[in-house]
C-alpha positions in Angstrom: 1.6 24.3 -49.0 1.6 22.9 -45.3 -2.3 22.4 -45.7 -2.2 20.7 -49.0 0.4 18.5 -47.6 -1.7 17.9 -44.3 -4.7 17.2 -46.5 -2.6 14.4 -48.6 -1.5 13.0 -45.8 -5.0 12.8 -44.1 -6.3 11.1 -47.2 -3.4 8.4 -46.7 -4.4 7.8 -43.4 -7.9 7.3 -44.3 -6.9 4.8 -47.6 -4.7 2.7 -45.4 -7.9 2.8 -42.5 -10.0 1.2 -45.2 -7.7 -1.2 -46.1 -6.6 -1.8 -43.1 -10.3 -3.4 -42.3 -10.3 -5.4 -45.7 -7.2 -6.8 -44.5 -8.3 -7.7 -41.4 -11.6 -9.5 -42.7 -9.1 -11.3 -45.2 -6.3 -12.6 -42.1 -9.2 -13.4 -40.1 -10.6 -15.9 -42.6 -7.5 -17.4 -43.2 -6.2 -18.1 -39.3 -8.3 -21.3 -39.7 -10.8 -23.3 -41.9 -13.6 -23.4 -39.6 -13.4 -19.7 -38.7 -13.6 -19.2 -42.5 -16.3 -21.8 -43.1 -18.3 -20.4 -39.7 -17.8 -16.2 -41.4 -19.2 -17.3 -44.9 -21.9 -19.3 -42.9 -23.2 -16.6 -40.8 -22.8 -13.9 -44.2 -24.9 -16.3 -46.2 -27.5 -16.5 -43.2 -27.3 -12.5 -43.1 -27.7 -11.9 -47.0 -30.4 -14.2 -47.0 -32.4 -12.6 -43.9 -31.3 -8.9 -45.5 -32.8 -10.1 -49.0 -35.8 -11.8 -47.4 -36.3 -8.5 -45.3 -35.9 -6.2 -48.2 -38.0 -8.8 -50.3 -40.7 -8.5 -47.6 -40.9 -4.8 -48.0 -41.0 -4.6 -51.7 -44.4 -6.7 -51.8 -45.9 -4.6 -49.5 -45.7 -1.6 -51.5 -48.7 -0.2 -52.3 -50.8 -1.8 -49.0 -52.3 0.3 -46.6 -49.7 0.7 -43.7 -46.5 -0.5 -46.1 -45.2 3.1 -44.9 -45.7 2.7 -41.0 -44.2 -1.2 -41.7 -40.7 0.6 -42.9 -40.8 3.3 -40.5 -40.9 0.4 -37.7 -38.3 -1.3 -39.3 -36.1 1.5 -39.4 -36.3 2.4 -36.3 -35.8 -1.2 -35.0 -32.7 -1.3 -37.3 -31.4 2.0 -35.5 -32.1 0.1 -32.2 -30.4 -2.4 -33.0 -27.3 -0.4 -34.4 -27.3 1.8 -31.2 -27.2 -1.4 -28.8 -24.4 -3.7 -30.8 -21.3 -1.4 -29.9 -23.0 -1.9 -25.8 -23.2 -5.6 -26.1 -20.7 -7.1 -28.7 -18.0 -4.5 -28.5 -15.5 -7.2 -28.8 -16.9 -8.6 -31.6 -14.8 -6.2 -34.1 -11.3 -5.7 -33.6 -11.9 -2.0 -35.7 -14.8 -1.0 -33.6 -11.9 -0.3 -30.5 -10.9 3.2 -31.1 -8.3 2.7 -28.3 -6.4 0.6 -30.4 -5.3 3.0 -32.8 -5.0 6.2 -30.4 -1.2 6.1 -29.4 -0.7 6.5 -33.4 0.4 9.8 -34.3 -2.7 10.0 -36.3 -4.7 13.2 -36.4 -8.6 13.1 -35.3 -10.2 14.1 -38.2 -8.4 11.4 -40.7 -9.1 8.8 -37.8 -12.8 9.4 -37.5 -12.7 9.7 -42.0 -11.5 6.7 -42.5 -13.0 4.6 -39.2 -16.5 5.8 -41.0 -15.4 4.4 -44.6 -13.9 1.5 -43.0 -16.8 0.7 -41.5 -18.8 0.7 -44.9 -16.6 -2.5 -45.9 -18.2 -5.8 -44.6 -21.7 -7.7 -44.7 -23.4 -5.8 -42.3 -23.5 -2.9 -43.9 -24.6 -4.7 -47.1 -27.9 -6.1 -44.8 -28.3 -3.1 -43.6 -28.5 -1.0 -47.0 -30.9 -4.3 -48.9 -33.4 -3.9 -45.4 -33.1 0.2 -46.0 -33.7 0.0 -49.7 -36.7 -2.3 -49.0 -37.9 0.0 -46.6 -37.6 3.1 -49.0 -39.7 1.2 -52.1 -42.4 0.3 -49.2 -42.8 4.0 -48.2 -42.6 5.3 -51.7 -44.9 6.3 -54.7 -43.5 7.9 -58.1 -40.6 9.6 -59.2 -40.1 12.4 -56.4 -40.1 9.3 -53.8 -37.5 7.7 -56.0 -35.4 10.9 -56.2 -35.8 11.3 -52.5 -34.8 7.2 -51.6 -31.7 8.2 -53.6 -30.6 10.8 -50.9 -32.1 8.6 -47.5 -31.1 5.5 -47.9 -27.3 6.4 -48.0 -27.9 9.3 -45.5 -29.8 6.6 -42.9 -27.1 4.0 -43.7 -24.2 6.8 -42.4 -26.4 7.8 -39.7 -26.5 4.0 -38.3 -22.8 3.6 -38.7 -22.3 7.3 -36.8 -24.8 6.4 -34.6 -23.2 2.9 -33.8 -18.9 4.1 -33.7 -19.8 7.2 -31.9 -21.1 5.0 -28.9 -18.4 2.9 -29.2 -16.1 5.8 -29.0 -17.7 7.3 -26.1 -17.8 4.4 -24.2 -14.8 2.4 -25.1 -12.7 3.0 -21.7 -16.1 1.0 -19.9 -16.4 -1.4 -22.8 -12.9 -2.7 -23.1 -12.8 -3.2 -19.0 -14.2 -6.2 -17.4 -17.1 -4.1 -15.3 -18.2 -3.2 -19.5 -17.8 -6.9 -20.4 -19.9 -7.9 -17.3 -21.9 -5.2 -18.1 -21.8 -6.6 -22.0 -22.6 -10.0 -21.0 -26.2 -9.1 -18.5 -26.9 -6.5 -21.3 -26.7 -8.8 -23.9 -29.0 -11.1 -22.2 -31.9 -8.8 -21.6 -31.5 -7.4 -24.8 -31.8 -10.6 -27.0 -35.0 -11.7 -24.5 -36.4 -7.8 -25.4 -36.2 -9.2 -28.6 -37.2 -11.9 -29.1 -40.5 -10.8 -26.8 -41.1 -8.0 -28.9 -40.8 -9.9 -32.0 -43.8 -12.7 -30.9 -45.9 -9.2 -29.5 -45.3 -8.1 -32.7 -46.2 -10.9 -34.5 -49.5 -11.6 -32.8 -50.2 -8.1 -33.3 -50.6 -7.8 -37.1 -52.2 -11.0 -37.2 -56.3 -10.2 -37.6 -58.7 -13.2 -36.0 -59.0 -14.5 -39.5 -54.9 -14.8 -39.6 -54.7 -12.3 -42.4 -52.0 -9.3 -42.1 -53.3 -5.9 -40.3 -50.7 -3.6 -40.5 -53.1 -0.8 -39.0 -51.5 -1.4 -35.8 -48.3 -0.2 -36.3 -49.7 3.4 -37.2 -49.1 4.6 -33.6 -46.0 3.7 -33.0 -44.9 4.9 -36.9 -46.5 8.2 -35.9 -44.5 8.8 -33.0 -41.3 7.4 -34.7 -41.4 9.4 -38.2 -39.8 12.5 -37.0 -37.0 10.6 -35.1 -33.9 10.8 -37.3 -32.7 8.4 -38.5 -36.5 6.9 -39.3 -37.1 10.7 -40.6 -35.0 10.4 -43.8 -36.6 6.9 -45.0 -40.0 8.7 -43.7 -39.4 11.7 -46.1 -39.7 9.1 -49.2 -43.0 8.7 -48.2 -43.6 12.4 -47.6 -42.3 13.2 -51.2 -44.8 10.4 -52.4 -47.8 12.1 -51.0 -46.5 15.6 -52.3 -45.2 17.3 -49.1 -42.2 18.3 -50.3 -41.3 20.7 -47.7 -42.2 17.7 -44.6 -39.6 15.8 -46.9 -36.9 18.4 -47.0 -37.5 19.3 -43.2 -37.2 15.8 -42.2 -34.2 15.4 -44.6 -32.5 17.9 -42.9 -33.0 16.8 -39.0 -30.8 13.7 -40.2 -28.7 15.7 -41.3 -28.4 17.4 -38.4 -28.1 14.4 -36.9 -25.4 13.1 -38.8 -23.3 16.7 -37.9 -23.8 16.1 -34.3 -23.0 12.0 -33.7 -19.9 13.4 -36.4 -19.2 15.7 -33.9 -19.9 13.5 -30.6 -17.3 10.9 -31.9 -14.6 13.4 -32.9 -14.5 14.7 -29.3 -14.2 11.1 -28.3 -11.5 10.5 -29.9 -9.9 13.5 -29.2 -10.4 12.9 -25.5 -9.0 9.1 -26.0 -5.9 10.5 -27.7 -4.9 12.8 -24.7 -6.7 11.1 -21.8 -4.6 8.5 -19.2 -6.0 4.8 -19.2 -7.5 4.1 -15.5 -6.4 0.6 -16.1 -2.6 1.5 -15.8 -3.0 3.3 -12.6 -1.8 1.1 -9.4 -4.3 0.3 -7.2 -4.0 0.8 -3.7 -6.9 0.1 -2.1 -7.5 -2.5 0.6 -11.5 -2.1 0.9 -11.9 -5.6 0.0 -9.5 -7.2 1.8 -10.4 -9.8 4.8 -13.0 -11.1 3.0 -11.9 -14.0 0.9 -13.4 -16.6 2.7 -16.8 -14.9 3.5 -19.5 -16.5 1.2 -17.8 -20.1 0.8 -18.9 -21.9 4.2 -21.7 -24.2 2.5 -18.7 -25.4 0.0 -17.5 -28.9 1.0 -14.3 -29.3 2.9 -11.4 -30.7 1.3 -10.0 -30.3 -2.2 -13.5 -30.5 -3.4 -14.5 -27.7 -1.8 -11.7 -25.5 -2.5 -11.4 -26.9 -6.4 -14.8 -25.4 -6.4 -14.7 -22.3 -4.8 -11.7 -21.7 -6.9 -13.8 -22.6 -10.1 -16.6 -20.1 -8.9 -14.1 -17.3 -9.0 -12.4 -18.2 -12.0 -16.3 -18.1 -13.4 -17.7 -14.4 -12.0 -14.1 -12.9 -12.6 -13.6 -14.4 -16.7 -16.3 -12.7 -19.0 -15.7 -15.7 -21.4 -16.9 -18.2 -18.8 -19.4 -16.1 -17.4 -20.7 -15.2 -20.8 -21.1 -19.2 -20.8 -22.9 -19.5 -17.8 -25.7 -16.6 -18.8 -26.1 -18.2 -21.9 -27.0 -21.7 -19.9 -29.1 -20.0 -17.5 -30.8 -17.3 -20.0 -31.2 -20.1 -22.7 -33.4 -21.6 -19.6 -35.3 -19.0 -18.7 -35.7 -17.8 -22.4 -37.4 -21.4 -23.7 -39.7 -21.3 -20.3 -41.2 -18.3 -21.5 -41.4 -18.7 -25.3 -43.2 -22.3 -23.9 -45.6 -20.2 -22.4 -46.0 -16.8 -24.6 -46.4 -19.5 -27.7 -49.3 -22.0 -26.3 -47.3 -24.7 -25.9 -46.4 -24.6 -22.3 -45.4 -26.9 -20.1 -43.8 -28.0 -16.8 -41.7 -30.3 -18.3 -40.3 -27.9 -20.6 -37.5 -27.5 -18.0 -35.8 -30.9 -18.6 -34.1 -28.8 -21.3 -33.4 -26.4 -18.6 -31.4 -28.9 -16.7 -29.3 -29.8 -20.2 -28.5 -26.3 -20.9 -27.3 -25.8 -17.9 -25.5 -29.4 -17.5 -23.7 -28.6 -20.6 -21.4 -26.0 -18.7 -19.3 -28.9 -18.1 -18.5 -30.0 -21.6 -15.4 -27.8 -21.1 -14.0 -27.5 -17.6 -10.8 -26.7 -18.2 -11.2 -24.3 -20.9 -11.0 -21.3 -18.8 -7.9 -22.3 -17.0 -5.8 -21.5 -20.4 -2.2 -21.5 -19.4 -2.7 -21.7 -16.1 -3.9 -25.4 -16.3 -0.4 -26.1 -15.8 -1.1 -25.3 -12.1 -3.9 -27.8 -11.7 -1.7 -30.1 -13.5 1.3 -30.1 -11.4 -1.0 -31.0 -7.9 -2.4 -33.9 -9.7 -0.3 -37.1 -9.0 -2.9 -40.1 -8.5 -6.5 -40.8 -9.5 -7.9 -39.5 -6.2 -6.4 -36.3 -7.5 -8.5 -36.4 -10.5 -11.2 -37.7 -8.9 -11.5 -34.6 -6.7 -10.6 -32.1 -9.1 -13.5 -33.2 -11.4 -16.0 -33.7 -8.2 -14.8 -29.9 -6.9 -15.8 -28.4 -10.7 -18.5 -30.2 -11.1 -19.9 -29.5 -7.7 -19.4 -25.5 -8.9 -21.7 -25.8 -11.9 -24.4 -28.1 -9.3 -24.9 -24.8 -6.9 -25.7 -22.4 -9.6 -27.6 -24.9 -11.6 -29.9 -26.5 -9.3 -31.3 -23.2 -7.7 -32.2 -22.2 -11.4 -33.8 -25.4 -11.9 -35.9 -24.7 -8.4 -37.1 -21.0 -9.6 -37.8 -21.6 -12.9 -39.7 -25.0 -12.6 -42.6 -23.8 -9.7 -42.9 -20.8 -11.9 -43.7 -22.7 -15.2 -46.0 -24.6 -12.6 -48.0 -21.5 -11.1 -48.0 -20.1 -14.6 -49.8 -23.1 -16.4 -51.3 -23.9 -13.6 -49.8 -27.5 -13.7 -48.6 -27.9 -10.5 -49.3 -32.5 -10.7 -46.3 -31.7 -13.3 -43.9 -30.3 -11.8 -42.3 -33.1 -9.7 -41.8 -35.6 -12.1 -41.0 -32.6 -14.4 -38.2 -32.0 -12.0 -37.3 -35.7 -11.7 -36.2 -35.3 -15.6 -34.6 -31.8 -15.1 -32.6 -33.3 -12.6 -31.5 -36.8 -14.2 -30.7 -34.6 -17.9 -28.3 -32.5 -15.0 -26.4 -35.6 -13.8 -26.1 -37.3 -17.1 -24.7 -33.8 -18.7 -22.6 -33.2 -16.0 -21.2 -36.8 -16.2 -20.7 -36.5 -20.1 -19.4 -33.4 -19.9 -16.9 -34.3 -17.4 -15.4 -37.0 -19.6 -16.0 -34.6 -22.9 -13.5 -32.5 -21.1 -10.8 -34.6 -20.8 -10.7 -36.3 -24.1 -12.4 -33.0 -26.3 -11.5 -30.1 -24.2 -10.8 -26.4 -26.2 -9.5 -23.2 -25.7 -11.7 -20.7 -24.9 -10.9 -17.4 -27.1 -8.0 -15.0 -26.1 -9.0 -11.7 -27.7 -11.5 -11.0 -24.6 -14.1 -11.5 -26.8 -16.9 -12.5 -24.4 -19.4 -13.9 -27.3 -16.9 -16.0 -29.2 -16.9 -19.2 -27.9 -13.8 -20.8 -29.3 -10.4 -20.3 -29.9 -9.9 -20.0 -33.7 -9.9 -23.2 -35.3 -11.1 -24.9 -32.7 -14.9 -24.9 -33.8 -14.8 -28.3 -35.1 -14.3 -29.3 -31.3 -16.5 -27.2 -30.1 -19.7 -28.6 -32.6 -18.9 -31.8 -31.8 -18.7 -31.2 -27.9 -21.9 -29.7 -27.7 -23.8 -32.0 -30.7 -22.1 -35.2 -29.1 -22.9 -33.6 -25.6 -27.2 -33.2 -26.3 -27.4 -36.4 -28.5 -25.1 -38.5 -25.4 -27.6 -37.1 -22.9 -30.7 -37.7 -24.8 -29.7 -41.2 -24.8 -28.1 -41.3 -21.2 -32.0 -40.0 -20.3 -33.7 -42.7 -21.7 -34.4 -44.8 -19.0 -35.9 -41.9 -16.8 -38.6 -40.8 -20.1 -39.3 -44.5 -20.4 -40.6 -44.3 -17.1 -42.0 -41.5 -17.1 -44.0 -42.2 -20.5 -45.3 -45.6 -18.9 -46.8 -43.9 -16.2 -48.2 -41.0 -17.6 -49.5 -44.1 -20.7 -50.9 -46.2 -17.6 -52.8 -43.1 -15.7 -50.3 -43.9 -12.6 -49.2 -41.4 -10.5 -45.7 -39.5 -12.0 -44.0 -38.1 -8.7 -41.6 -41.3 -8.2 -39.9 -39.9 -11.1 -38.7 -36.8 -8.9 -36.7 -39.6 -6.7 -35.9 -41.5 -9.3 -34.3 -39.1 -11.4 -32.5 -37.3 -8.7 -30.9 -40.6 -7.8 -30.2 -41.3 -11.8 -28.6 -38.1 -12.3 -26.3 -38.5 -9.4 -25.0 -41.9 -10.7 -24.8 -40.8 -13.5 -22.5 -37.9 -12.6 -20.4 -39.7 -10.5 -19.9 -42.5 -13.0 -19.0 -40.0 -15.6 -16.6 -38.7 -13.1 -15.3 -42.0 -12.4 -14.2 -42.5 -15.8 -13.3 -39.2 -16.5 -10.6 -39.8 -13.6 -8.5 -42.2 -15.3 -8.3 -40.3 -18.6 -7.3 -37.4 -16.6 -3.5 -38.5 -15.1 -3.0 -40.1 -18.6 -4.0 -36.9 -20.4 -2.8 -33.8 -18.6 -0.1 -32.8 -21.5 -2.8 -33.4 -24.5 -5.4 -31.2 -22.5 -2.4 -28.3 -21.7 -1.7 -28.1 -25.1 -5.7 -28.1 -26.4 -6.6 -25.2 -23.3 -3.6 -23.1 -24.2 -3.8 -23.6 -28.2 -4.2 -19.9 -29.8 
């Protein structure tokens, strides 16, 4: 009797689990307008991709290499799965086991109805149109159809195991601020993998007369096929060609794998459940001690200097603003090698370099949250202000114009372009000052909360994303415009065959003006707007 009633009670827990995720989805969408508008957005954009995918795959059937096509898929899909929990583990308030183990909730019904919960949204509805795709590439007749029946559902469990039981295992590191730093560099890397493997890719099953060789792929689907989960959508192929036994054998390794990622995450939890949190343990240590002001001596003195040291810690120590800050830099260094790997390089191509990474000031107070109230009580006169916005500013300067140096003699050596890169500079530097400028004033009259769930790849407060478009659209198109002067010039010497290198002075003089104009105005609105801008930075 004890059992049956333990076996009701489990299938409770696992009901309310599932609904427990519908409701979430459904109170998410309605904490604000643009949240909901930005969700059915990025589910339209994700349908469309799945269905375009799948789409894709279903035209391919019957080609020469449609099979090896959804093996690569498939494994690029498990890839994908396997790296989501590492690098946007705050994305998904569900995917935290830790937030349901001090529940008197047994094991088994917690990993039961995590795994059904996690069948409810739209990325598992991509990721079963891309598998389905895959499975009517691979196949051929009825015992390929019978087969898809049992994969695709079987590979579709074995991304979701694949993708809670890493989150289980490492959600102590994840939900810490080492994982989040860890989260934001991973992230980084992992989206430039990416997007370089997708171009290799690209140029690879293009023949010389542009038509589509899929013959390539054959090696790496031959070393991929037996790797569960690829195995299953690979047996729909093997029941296709008649090797029924290849199909059952390779069946039944994802199978196998299912039972032991089932198994993996179970013991995770288990451990979570009786395991102490590191994070609540008082730490005693001193190791670190004496050496606060080691590192800081090429700051300015002053309140600028300290307004900016203060903002560079603020930056390394907050995940949100350092995820910010990678994405400036990254974004950089991400367009100066698609310039390159595409054919269409060039030097110049780091003028956008210098507005990505200007555009870290169209929130400077965003980070501060609650604690703006601080800054706002030592801020009495204009001077104040003045050096407040000078000491932030000067924070996103020293990170931004030692990118700017790397990245722009590298483009040069790598073209081969060095007569470029001076003026090319002269830009990069002018777009800096007049984002810088901008952004300081975008601050003080559009500034927005930055998110407060810790999630370092959100990067708004909820409805605060009609702010944010407009700061960064208003931001590009206000520097575009503020730049104009410097391309004019440097268009009527490059039109007249003079030489371009005055723009490098030029523009470094422009965008300091340009910065410390925008500063100057941004001053006044400061004193006059410190309660508006408390209540925007702290808004939830």
């Amino acid at each position: 009797m004890s059992a049956a009633v333990t076996s009701a009670d489990d299938r409770a827990v696992v009901r309310t689990l599932v609904s427990l995720k519908v409701r979430l989805l459904r109170n998410g969408l309605r904490r604000s307008p643009g949240r909901a508008a930005g969700y059915l957005v990025g589910t339209c954009l994700g349908l469309l991709f799945g269905v375009s995918a799948a789409a894709g795959l279903v035209v391919l059937h019957g080609h020469d290499g449609a099979a090896d096509a959804a093996v690569v898929l498939t494994a690029g899909l498990a890839v994908c799965w396997t790296a989501m929990p590492l690098f946007f583990f705050a994305g998904d308030e569900s995917a935290d086991p830790t937030r349901l183990t001090m529940l008197p909730l047994r094991p088994q019904a917690l990993l039961r109805g995590t795994l059904f919960g996690s069948l409810v949204g739209p990325g598992p509805l991509i990721g079963l149109l891309m598998l389905a795709g895959a499975a009517v590439a691979a196949g051929r007749g009825a015992a390929s159809a019978v087969v898809a029946v049992l994969a695709v559902p079987l590979t579709l469990l074995l991304l979701i195991a694949l993708t809670r039981s890493v989150a289980a295992a490492n959600a102590r590191l994840l939900s810490s601020r080492r994982g989040k730093d860890f989260a934001i560099f991973g992230g980084l890397l992992f989206a430039v993998l990416v997007q370089l493997g997708n171009l290799g890719m690209q140029s690879a099953v293009r023949s010389p007369d542009q038509s589509l060789d899929l013959s390539v792929l054959h090696p790496y689907a031959a070393v991929v096929r037996w790797i569960p989960p690829v195995s299953a959508i690979d047996a729909v192929r093997s029941a296709g060609d008649g090797d029924y036994l290849v199909a059952a054998l390779q069946l039944a390794l994802a199978g196998g794998l299912l039972a032991v990622l089932l198994r993996w995450w179970l013991r995770s939890l288990q451990s979570l459940m009786v395991s102490g949190d590191a994070s609540t343990l008082v730490e005693t240590s001193s190791v670190h001690h004496g050496r606060a002001a080691r590192g800081w001596r090429l700051l300015p003195a002053g309140r600028v200097g300290t307004v900016a040291q203060r903002h560079l810690r603020y930056a390394w120590r907050e995940p949100r603003a350092k995820a910010a800050i990678f994405t400036g830099v990254g974004m950089t260094g991400v367009i100066s090698a698609l310039s390159v790997v595409q054919g269409w390089g060039s030097v110049y191509v780091i003028g956008i370099g210098g507005l990505m990474l200007g555009l870290q000031a169209g929130n400077l107070f965003g980070m501060d949250g609650s604690g703006f109230w601080m800054v706002a009580a030592g801020l009495s006169t204009r001077q104040d202000a003045r050096d407040e916005l000078r000491g932030r500013v000067f924070a996103v300067l020293s990170y931004s114009i030692v990118v700017l140096l790397v990245v722009g003699p590298v483009l040069a050596a790598v073209t081969g372009r060095w007569a470029e890169l001076a003026p090319a500079l002269g830009v990069a530097f002018a777009a800096l000052g007049t984002s810088l400028g901008l952004g300081s004033v975008i601050s003080v009259y559009a500034p927005f909360a930055l998110p407060a769930d810790g999630n370092p790849m959100r990067s708004a407060a909820p409805g605060q994303n009609g702010v944010v478009m407009l700061n960064a659209f208003g931001s590009m198109f206000g520097v575009s415009l503020g730049c104009a002067p410097v391309g004019i010039l440097l268009g009527v010497l490059l039109i007249s065959h003079s030489p371009a290198w005055p723009v490098l002075p030029i523009g470094v003089l422009y965008g300091a003006a340009m910065a410390l104009l925008g500063i100057r105005v941004a001053s006044a609105g400061l004193i006059k707007r410190l309660p508006e801008i408390l209540a925007r930075v702290i808004e939830r």
